[in-house]
C-alpha positions in Angstrom: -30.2 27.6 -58.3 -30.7 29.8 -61.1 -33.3 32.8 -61.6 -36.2 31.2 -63.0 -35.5 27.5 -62.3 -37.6 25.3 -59.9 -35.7 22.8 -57.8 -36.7 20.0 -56.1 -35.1 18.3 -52.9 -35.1 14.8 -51.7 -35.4 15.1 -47.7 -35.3 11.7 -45.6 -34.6 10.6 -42.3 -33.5 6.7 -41.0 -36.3 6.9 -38.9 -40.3 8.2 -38.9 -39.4 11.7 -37.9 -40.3 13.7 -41.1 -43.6 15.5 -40.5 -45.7 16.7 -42.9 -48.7 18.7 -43.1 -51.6 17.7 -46.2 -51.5 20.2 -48.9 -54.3 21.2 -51.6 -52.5 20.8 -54.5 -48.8 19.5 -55.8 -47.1 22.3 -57.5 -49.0 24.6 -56.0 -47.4 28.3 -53.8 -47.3 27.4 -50.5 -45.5 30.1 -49.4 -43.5 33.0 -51.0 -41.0 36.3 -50.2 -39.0 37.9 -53.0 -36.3 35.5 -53.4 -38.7 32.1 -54.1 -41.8 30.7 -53.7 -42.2 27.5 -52.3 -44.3 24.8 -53.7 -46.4 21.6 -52.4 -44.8 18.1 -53.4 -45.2 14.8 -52.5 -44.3 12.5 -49.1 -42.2 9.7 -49.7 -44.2 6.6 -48.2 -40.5 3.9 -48.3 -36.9 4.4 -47.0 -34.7 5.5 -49.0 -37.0 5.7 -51.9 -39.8 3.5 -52.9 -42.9 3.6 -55.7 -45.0 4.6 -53.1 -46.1 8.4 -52.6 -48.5 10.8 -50.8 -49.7 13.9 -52.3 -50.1 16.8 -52.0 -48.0 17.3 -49.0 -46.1 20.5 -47.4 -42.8 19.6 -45.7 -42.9 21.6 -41.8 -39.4 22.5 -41.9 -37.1 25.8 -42.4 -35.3 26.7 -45.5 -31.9 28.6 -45.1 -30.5 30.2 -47.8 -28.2 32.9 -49.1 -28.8 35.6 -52.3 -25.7 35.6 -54.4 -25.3 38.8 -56.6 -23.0 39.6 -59.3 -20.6 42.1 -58.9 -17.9 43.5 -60.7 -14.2 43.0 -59.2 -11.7 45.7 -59.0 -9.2 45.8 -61.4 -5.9 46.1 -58.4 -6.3 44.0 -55.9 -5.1 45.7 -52.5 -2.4 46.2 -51.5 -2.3 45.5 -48.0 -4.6 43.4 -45.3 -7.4 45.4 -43.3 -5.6 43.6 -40.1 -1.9 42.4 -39.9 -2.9 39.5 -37.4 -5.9 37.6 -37.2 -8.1 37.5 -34.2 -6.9 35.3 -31.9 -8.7 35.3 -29.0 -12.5 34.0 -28.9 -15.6 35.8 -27.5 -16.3 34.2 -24.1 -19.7 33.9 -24.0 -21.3 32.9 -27.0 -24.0 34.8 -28.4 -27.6 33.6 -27.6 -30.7 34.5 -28.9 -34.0 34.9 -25.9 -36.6 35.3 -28.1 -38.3 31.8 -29.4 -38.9 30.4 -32.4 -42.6 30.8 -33.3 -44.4 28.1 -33.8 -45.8 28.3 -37.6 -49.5 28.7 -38.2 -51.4 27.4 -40.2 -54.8 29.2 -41.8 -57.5 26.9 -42.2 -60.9 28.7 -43.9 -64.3 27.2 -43.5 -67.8 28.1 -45.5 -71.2 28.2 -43.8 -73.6 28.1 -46.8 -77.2 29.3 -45.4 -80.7 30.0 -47.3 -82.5 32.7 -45.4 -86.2 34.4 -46.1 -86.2 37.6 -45.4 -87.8 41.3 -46.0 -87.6 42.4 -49.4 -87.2 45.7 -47.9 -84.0 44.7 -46.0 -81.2 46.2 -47.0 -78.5 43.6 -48.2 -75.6 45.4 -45.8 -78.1 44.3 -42.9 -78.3 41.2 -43.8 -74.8 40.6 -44.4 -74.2 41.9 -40.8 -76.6 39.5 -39.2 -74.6 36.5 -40.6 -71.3 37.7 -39.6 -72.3 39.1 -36.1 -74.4 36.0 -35.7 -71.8 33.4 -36.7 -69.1 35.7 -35.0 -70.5 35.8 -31.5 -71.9 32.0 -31.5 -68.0 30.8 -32.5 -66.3 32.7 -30.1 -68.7 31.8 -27.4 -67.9 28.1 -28.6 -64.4 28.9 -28.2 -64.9 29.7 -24.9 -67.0 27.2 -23.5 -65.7 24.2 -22.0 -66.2 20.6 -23.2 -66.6 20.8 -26.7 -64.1 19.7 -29.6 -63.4 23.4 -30.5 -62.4 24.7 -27.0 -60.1 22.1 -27.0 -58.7 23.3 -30.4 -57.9 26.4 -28.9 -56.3 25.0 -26.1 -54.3 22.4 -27.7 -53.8 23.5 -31.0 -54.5 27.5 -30.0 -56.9 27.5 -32.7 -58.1 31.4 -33.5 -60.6 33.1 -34.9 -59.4 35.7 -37.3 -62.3 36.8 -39.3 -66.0 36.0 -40.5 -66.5 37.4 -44.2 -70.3 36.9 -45.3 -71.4 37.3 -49.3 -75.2 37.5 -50.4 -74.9 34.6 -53.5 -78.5 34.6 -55.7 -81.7 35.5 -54.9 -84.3 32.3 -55.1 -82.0 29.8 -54.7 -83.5 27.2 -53.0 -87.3 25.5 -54.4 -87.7 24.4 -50.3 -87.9 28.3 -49.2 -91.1 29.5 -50.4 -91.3 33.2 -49.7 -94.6 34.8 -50.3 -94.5 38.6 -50.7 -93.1 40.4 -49.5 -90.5 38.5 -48.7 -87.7 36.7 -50.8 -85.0 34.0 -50.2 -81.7 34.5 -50.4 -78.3 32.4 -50.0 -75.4 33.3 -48.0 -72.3 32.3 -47.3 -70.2 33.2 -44.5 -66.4 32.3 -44.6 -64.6 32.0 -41.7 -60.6 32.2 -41.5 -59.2 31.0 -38.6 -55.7 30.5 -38.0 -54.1 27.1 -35.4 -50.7 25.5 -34.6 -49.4 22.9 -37.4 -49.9 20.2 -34.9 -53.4 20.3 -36.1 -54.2 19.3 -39.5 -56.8 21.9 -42.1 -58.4 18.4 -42.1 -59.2 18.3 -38.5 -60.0 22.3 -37.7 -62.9 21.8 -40.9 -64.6 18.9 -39.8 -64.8 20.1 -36.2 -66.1 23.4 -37.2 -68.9 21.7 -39.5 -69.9 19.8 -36.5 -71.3 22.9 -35.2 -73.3 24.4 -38.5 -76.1 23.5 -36.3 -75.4 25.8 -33.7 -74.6 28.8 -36.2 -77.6 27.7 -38.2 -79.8 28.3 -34.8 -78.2 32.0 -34.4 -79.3 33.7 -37.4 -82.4 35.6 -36.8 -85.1 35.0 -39.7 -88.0 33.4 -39.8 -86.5 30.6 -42.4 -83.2 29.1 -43.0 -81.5 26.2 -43.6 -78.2 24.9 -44.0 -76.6 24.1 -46.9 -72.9 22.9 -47.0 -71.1 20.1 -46.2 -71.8 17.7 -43.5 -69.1 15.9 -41.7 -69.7 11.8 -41.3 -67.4 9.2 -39.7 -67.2 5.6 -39.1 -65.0 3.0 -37.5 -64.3 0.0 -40.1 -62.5 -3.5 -38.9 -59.7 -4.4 -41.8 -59.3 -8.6 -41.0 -56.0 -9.0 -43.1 -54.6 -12.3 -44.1 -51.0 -12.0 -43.1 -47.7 -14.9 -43.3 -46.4 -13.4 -39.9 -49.1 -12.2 -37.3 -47.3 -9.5 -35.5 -48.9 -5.8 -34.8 -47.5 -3.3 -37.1 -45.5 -1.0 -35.9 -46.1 3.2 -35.5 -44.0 3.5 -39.3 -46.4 1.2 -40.5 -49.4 2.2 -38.8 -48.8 5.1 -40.3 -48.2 4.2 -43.7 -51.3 2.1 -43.3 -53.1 4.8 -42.3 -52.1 7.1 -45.3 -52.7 4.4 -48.1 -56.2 3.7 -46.9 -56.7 7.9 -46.7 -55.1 8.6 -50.5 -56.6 5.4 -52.1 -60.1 6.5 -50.9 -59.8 10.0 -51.8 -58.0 9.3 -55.3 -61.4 6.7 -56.3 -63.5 9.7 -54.9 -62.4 12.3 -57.2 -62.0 10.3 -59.7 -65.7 8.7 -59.9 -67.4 12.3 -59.1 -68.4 11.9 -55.3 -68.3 14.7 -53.1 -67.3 12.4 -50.3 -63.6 13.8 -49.3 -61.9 11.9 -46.4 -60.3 14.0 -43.9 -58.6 11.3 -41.7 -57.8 7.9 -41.1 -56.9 6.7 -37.5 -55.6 3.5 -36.3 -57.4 2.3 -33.1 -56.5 -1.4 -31.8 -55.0 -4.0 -33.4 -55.8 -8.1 -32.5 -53.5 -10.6 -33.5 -56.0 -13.8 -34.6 -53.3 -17.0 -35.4 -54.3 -20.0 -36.7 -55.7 -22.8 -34.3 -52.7 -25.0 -34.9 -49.7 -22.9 -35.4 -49.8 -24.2 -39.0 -49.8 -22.0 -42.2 -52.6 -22.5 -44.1 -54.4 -21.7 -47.5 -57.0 -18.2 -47.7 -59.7 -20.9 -48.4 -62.2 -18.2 -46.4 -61.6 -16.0 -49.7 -62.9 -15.8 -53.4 -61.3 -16.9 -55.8 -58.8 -14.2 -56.9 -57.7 -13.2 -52.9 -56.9 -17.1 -53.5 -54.7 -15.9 -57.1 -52.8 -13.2 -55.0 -51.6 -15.8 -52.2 -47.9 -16.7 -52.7 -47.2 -17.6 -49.3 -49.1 -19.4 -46.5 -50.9 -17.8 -44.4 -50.1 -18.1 -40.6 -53.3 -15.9 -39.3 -55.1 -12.4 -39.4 -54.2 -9.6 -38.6 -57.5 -7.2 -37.3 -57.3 -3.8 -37.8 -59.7 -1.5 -36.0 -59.6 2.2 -37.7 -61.5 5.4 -37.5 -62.2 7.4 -40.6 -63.8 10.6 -41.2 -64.7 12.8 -43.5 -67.4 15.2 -45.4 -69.8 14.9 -48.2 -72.3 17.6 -49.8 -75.6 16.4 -49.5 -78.0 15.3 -51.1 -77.9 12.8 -51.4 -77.3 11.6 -47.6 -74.0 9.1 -47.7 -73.2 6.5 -45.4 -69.5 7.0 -44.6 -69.3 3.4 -44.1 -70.9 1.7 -46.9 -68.9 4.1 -49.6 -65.8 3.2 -47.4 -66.5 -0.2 -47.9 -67.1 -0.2 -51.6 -64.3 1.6 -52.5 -61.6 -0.3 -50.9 -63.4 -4.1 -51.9 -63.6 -2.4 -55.5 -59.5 -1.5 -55.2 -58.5 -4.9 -52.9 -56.0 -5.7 -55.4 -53.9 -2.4 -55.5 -54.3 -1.8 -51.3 -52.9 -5.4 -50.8 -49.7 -4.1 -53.3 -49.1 -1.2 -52.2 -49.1 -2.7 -48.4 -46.7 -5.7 -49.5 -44.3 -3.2 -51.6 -43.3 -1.2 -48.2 -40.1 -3.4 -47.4 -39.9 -2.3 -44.0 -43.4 -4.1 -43.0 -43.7 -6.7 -40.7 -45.6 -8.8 -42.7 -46.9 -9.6 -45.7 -50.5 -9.8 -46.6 -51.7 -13.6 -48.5 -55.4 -12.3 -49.9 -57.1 -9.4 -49.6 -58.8 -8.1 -46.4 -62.3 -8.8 -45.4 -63.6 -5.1 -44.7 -66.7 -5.3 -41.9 -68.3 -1.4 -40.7 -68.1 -2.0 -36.7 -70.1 1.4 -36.0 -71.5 4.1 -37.8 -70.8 7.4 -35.4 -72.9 10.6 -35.5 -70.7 13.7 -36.2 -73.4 16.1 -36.8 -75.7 16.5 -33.7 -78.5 15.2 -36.0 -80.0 12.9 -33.0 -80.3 16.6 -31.2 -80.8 19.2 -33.3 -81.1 18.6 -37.7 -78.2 20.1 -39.6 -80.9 21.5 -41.8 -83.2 23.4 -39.5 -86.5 24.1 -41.2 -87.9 26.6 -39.0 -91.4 27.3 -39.5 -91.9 30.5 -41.4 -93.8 33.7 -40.4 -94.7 35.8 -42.4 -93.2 39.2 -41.7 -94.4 42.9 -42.2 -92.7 44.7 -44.7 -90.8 47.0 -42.0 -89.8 44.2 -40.2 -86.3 44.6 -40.6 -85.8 47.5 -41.3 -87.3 49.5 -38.2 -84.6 47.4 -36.0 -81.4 48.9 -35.5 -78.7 46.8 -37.1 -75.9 49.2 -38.0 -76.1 50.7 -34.4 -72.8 50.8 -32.9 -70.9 48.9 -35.9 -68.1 49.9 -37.6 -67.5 48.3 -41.2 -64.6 47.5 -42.9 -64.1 47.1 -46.5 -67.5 47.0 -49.1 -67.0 46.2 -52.1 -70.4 46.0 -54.5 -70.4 44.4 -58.1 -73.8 44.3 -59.9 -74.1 41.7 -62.6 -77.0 40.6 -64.5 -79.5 39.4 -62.6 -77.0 39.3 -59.7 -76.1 41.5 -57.1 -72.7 40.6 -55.1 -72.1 42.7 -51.7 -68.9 41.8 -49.2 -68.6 43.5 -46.3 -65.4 42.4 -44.1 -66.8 42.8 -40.4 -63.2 42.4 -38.4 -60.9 41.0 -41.1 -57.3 41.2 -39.7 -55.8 38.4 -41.1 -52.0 37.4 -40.0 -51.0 35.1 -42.9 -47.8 34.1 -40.7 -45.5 32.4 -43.1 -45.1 28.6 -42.8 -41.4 27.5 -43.8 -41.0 24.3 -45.7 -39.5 23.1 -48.7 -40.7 20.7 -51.3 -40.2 22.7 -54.5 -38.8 26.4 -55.1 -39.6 28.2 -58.0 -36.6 31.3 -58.2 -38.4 33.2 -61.1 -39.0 36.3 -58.5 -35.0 37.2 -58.2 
């Protein structure tokens, strides 16, 4: 491969062993050194190669390669061999390496959008250490406690915490805080970078960390606040497929079930404006319903264009039980499952050809699915605590803040202050130390950096 030029490679296996991590964006770095930089592409949905694709994904692999550089030869070639006689007796013991391969990391960040009243007096380096020392301490003390879904992160998954990085955003931002003087609103939003084990998905590490914006809401000490990002939702969805053999798929097509329900919901998503963005879709159970007589029969349950697709008889159902989460930005509120619903009645005919065109299915569906909601799960501890916690406010004195000793005992890292109009911008980095440990896969290599 040539300086400059961008290769592609076509990796496949005989069997469902190629794993894959999601990605943001095809095309876009994934990871770079001085010799190339390696791109996001696409997963190949068929064996050897089919129509069907998945993207953006990043290929969990290593890429070995050498760096050829032109010389110039000498003009006499020598005269004699270095050695007379080759080597002809072999090491003994081979050489072997005791230090393990690392496992890759993966770093996964997550934003924690809060309006906050506060002191117009207080100093905006105070309150920028509030909401990192606040959300700091309440995630490590998650971390640590046993029985929820982020302790089991870090043991599984050995999900870390690397840094929390809090910006002041606008002043006023939000008609719900109504500040009197003298005190003002404000938005913040702390980022925090964390860094697992790429047998966890970004996917999975976000939507468990929003499940807890509660908890980090509840930390921050000022009289109002509310939460204002993204809320996770899920729901469990039963897919009754008309099928011409009624077998249980297998874990290859599980999977690519799984993975065409995920890209066709996120792909109408985008493209119709909602902020609803799936983050998973699990299989749970599968039940095999055949018909009464063993005979094939007609989709006479359907309408009349599941009847148009049929071109073979249909021998039963297939019922699919699967889990599918995700997050919206509110408002308005969305119910996971009705949006799910829509979306895949509105794109029947495409899911029930994309499903028939993998060749290596067990069966082949005769109409399109009837899509019921089973259950709606809560995600957000909204039956116990609201995601947006109003908290009554008080009305503070103007020292309020300022008499109390925030900046005791703390040591700072970078600040970086930009004024613009009518803006002010402050970071402060309270323990940044991140360890952007290099991933390697392959999809696409750009060489333009030789």
């Amino acid at each position: 491969v040539g300086e400059g030029d961008t290769q592609a490679f076509y990796v496949t296996l005989s069997t469902p062993d190629i794993r894959y991590t999601w990605g943001e964006e095809v095309g876009k770095v994934f990871s770079s050194n001085d010799d190339m930089e390696i791109l996001e592409g696409s997963g190949v949905a068929n064996y050897p190669l089919g129509r069907s694709f998945f993207a953006p994904r990043v290929w969990n692999g290593a890429l070995h390669y050498h760096v050829h550089t032109t010389s110039t030869p000498t003009m006499v070639p020598s005269g004699s061999p270095s050695t007379m006689l080759p080597t002809v007796t072999p090491s003994v013991i081979p050489t072997l390496s005791y230090v393990p391969t690392m496992a890759p990391l993966v770093t996964t960040e997550v934003d924690f959008p809060f309006t906050v009243m506060h002191s117009v007096d207080l100093d905006i380096s105070d309150m920028i250490e509030i909401s990192d020392s606040s959300v700091t301490t309440t995630l490590e003390k998650l971390f640590d406690e046993e029985g929820n879904k982020l302790h089991a992160l870090v043991n599984d998954h050995n999900l870390t915490l690397v840094s929390t990085l809090s910006i002041v955003l606008a002043a006023d931002p939000n008609e719900s805080c109504q500040a009197e003087e003298p005190n003002i609103c404000s938005t913040i939003k702390c980022t925090a970078t964390l860094t697992h084990n790429a047998t966890s998905t970004t996917e999975t590490v976000r939507e468990t960390m929003l499940l807890y914006a509660p908890e980090l809401l509840e930390a921050l000490d000022f009289p109002y606040k509310s939460y204002e990002g993204a809320k996770p939702a899920a729901t469990t969805m039963l897919f009754s497929m008309p099928v011409d053999n009624v077998v249980e798929m297998g874990q290859d097509s599980s999977q690519f079930f799984e993975e065409t329900v995920h890209q066709m919901l996120n792909s109408d998503f985008q493209g119709s404006g909602s902020s609803v963005k799936i983050s998973s879709v699990t299989v749970n159970s599968q039940e095999v319903k055949k018909n009464e007589d063993g005979t094939a029969s007609s989709d006479s349950d359907g309408d009349a264009s599941s009847r148009h697709l049929s071109s073979m008889d249909t021998m039963g159902y297939l019922d699919v039980q699967a889990t599918i989460t995700g997050e919206y930005m509110p408002p308005p509120d969305v119910e996971l499952g009705n949006v799910v619903k829509e979306s895949l009645d509105t794109n029947a005919d495409s899911f029930v050809e994309t499903l028939n065109d993998n060749p290596f299915f067990e069966f082949k569906l005769t109409g399109k699915p009837i899509i019921t909601e089973v259950k709606k799960e809560t995600r957000t501890h909204e039956e116990l605590m609201s995601a947006e916690q109003k908290v009554e406010a008080k009305k503070p004195e103007s020292n309020f803040y300022t008499s109390a000793p925030f900046l005791g005992g703390v040591i700072f890292g970078t600040l970086i202050l930009g004024v613009g109009i009518g803006t002010t911008v402050i970071v402060i980095g309270r323990h940044r130390r991140r360890q952007q440990e290099k991933r390697q896969s392959v999809l696409a290599c750009d060489f333009s950096d030789w």
